[in-house]
N, C-alpha and C positions, 0 to 999 in steps of 0.2 A: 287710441294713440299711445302708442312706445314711449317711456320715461326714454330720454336721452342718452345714449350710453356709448360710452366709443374709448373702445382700451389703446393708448396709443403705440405703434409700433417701433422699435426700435431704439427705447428711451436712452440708454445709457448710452449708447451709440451715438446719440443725437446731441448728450451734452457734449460725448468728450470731441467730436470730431467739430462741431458747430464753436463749441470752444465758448461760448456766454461770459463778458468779462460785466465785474462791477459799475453800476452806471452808464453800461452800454446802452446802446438804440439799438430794439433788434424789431423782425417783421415776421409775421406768422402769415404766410397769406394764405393757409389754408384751417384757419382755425378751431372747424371743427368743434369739438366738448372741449377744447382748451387745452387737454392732458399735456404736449407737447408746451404750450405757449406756460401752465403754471411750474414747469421744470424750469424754462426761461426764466420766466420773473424770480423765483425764488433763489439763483442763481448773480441778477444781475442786480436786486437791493434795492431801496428805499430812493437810490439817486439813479435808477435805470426807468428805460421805458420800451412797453413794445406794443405794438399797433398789431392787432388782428382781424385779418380779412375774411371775409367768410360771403357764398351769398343766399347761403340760408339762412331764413328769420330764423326758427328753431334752434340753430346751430347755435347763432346770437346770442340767442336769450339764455339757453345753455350756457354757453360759458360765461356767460354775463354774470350768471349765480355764482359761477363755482371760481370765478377769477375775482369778486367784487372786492375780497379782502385786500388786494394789490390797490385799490383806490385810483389814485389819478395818474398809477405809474401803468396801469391797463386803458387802452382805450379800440374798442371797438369798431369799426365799419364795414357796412353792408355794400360788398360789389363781390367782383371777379379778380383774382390775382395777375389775369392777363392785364389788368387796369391799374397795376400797383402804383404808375409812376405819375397819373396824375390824384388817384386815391391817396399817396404820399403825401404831396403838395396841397390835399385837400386836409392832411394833418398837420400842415407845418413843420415837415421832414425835408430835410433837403439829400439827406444822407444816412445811412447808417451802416453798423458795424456787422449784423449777420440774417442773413435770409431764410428763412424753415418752409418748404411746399412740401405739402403729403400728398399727393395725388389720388387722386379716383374716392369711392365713393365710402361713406361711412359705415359703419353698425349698424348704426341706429335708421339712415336711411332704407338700410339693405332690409332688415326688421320690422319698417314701417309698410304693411301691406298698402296705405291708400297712394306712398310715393311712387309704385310702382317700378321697382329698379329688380325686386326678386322674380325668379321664376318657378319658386317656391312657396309664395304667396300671393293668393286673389283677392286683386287689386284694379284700379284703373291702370291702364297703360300710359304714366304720365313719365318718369325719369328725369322731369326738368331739375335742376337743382335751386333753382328759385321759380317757382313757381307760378309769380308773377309776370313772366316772361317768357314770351317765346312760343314753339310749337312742340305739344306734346310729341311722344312717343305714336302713338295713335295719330296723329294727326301726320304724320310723318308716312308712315305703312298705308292710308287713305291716297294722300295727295302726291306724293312722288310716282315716277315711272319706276317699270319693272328694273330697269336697265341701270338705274340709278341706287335701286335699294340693293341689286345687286351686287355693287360698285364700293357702297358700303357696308355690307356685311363681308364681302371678300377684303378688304381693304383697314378694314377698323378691328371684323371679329379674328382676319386669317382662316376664315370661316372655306374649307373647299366643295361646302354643298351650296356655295351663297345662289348659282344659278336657280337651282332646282327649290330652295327657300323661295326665292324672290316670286317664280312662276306663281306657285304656290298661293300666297300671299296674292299675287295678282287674281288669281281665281277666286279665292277666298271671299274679299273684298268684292268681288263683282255683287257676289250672294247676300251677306251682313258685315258690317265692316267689324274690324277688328278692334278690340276698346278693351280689354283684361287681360293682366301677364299670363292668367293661364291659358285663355285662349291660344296665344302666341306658341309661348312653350308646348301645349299639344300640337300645334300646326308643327311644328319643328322638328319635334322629335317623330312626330311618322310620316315627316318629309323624309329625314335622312333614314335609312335604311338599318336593323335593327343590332344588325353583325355589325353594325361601323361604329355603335352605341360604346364610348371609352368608358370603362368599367369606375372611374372617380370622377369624372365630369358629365354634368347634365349636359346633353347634347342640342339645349338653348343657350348655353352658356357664352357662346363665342357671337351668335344673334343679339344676346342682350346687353351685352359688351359692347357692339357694336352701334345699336340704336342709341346707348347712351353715350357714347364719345361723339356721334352725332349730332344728337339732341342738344347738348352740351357745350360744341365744342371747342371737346378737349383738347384738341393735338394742336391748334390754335393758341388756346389760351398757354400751355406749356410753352410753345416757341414764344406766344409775345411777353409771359411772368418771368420766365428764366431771362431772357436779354434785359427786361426791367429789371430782374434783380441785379442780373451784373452790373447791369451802369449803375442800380442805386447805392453799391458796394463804397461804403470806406476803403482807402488803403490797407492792408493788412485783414479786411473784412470777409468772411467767409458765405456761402452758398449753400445749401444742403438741401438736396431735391429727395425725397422717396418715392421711388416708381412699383405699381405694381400688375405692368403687362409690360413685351415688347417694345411695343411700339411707344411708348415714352420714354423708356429705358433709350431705348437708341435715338432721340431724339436730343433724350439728355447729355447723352457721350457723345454725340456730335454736337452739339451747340457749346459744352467744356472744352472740347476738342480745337475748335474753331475760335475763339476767346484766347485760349492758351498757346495756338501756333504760331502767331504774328502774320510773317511774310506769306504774302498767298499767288505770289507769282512764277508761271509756268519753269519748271526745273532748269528748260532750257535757256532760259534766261539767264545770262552770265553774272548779274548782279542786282540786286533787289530796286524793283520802281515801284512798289504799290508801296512804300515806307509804313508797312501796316507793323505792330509790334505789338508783344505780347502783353494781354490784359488780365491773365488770369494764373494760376498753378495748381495743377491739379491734385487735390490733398489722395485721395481714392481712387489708383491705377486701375483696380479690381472694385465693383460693387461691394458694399460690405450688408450683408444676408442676417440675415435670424438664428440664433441660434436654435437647437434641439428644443433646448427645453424650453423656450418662446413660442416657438412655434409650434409645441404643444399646448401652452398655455392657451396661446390669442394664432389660433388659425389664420387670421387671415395677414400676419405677419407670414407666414409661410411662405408668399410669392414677392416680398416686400424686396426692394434693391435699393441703396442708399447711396449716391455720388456728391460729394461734397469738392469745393474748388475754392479757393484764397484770391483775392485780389490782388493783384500787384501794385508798390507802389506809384506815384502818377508819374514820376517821369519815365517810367518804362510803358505808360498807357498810349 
């Protein structure tokens, strides 16, 4: 087992746009080794607080240590950030001033061969993020249809060998089932064809992307954490989502999008009936990126996008 480790991305970015005031309430719902969540606290003082989500025990207990000097102005819980808004209420929050999601998976996860999330380490094929729950990765590749895994690996990794994967895998599985990331990762890589092989990405890469936003899922929890966080928004309270693939990113900019626009009735409507009005303001037109020398430091800042949003006040909600 991996000592804990997870450098967080995008720090300074994250205080000044998230904005951490004195004695604030803020929510970390993806808390991680805490890196992100002890910038917060040390920020918001002695009369602040902030709750972090996480639904890894490990992750837990991790920052459990590294946060314990914050005392009772840190408090911990084990779930899913798609869950924030009755996790909130299971804190005695009714509200607060600023929301922090970092998306996708850790370091230390990625590092731990027995989580199974690398395909650069042999491991079981599990990828759950809590482990108590759910169906592996393995368990997944076993019992689904070809048509299905297909479905998902074009669909989650943008994968365009996902057909020819999925067959694969379908014969595979006839013979020994599949149960170790490197298993996988060799099925993959001499499914796809050797000239197609991109010279900086393992060509399991967009496969194992894809089994874990599955296994996970991710693109679920994003739509229902983001809309939690926005309605758990104070007035004047901010958002800040980190994405790091597509397909959250653009989930992200459409759900800020949608929050921020109000009126949602057809153009040719001469004057507004759906009396919908704008809940949000979008701080970050542009995703705000990693710098050079970040993302040489902590690589995997490198694909990091960062869209943070303000709540408006309530008579404009």
């Amino acid at each position: 087992m991996t000592t804990f480790s997870h450098l967080p991305v995008l720090p300074a970015e994250v205080l000044e746009l998230l904005a951490p005031k004195p004695g604030g309430i803020y929510l970390d719902g993806t808390l991680g080794g805490g890196g992100h969540s002890e910038l917060i606290l040390e920020r918001i003082g002695t009369n602040g607080r902030l709750i972090g989500i996480d639904r890894d025990q490990t992750a837990l207990r991790a920052a459990g240590e590294r946060l314990s000097r914050f005392g009772a102005c840190f408090q911990a819980i084990q779930g899913s950030f798609g869950d924030l808004a009755s996790l909130l209420e299971q804190a005695g929050v009714n509200a607060v001033d600023g929301v922090l999601l970092d998306l996708g998976v850790s370091s230390h996860q990625l590092d731990t061969a027995e989580r199974g999330f690398s395909f650069r380490l042999d491991g079981p094929l599990d990828m759950r993020m809590d482990r108590t729950q759910g169906d592996s990765a393995a368990d997944l590749l076993q019992q689904l249809p070809a048509r299905e895994l297909e479905r998902i690996i074009r669909e989650y990794g943008e994968e365009r060998w996902a057909r020819k994967i999925a067959e694969r895998i379908e014969r595979e599985r006839a013979e020994h089932p599949i149960t170790t990331t490197l298993q996988l990762a060799e099925l993959v890589a001499t499914t796809i064809p050797r000239r197609f092989h991109e010279e900086r990405i393992h060509p399991a890469t967009r496969t194992f992307q894809a089994l874990r936003i599955a296994v996970n899922q991710e693109l679920e929890q994003v739509r229902q954490g983001v809309t939690a966080g926005i309605n758990a928004l104070k007035p004047g309270g901010r958002i800040a989502v980190i994405s790091f693939h597509s397909l959250e990113d653009r989930m992200v900019k459409q759900l800020f999008r949608e929050a921020a626009s109000g009126c949602s009735c057809p153009p040719k409507i001469p004057y507004c009936v759906c009396g919908k009005q704008p809940r949000l303001k979008i701080i970050t037109t542009k995703p705000v990126m990693a710098t050079p020398a970040e993302a040489e430091q902590n690589p995997r800042a490198r694909s990091a996008k960062l869209r943070v949003a303000e709540k408006l006040m309530e008579h404009l909600s």
